[in-house]
Phi, psi and omega in degrees: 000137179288116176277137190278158162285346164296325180285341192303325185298305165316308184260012156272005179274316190338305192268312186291311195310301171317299190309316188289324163309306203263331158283001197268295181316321186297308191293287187334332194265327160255358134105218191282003190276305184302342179268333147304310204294319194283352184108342192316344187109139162271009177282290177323332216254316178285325185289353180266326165324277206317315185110001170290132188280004195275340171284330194277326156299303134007309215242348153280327170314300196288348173267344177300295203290021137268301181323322169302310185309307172307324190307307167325308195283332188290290186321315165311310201257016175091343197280330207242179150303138190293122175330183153258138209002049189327322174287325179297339203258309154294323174297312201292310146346263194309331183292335197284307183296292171333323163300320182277340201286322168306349156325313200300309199309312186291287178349300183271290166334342170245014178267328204273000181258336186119336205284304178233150137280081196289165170256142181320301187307330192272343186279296177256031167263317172314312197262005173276305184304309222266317202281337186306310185309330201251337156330293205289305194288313158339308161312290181316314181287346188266314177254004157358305158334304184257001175278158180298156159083064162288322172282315196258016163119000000 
């Protein structure tokens, strides 16, 4: 199938979506080192030490629920059949990501002042969340037209 150039901004949030979805999964399978390195907190990182199931349910959720997302995005860009409120969904979608992403503008001001050292990885899951975020919307504002549901969301 021909991807139009209006849709690529769209299936690439699709696909960086897919990466977070297949890295969500990675940290559950390896368990409390990834959920330090990765932010998770150490009360996760210790209740998965401990053998409680409750990060790896936590953390199979947050892989659906990105899969879903990407699922949006392929749909927004023609790769899938159109969702249930697709337009509604990609605004929402992208307001989310865009929203964790702007972390970064405080993140690099308390790294460059001196106040704190935020670490480089948390610098670029911020600006990862923030270019995912300006996919969907961007995308979405590039094909809006031509996408299903004008009327119904």
């Amino acid at each position: 199938m021909a991807l139009s150039n209006d849709a690529r901004l769209l299936a690439i949030g699709g696909l960086l979506s897919a990466g977070v979805a297949l890295l969500h999964a990675a940290v559950a399978f390896v368990g409390a080192g990834a959920y330090r390195y990765l932010g998770a907190g150490e009360r996760m990182a210790v209740r998965a030490e401990r053998g409680d199931p409750g990060p790896a349910i936590i953390t199979a959720g947050l892989t659906v629920m990105f899969a879903v997302w990407s699922a949006y995005a392929f749909s927004g860009a023609g790769l899938l059949p159109p969702l249930p409120w697709l337009r509604a969904s990609l605004i929402a979608i992208g307001s989310v990501y865009t929203l964790r992403g702007l972390v970064l503008f405080p993140q690099v001001f308390l790294t460059l002042s001196g106040r704190q050292a935020v670490p480089l990885r948390y610098l670029f899951f911020s600006a990862m969340s923030l270019l995912i975020g300006v996919a969907y919307l961007a995308g979405s504002r590039m094909i809006w037209e031509a996408m299903p549901g004008k009327s119904a969301g």
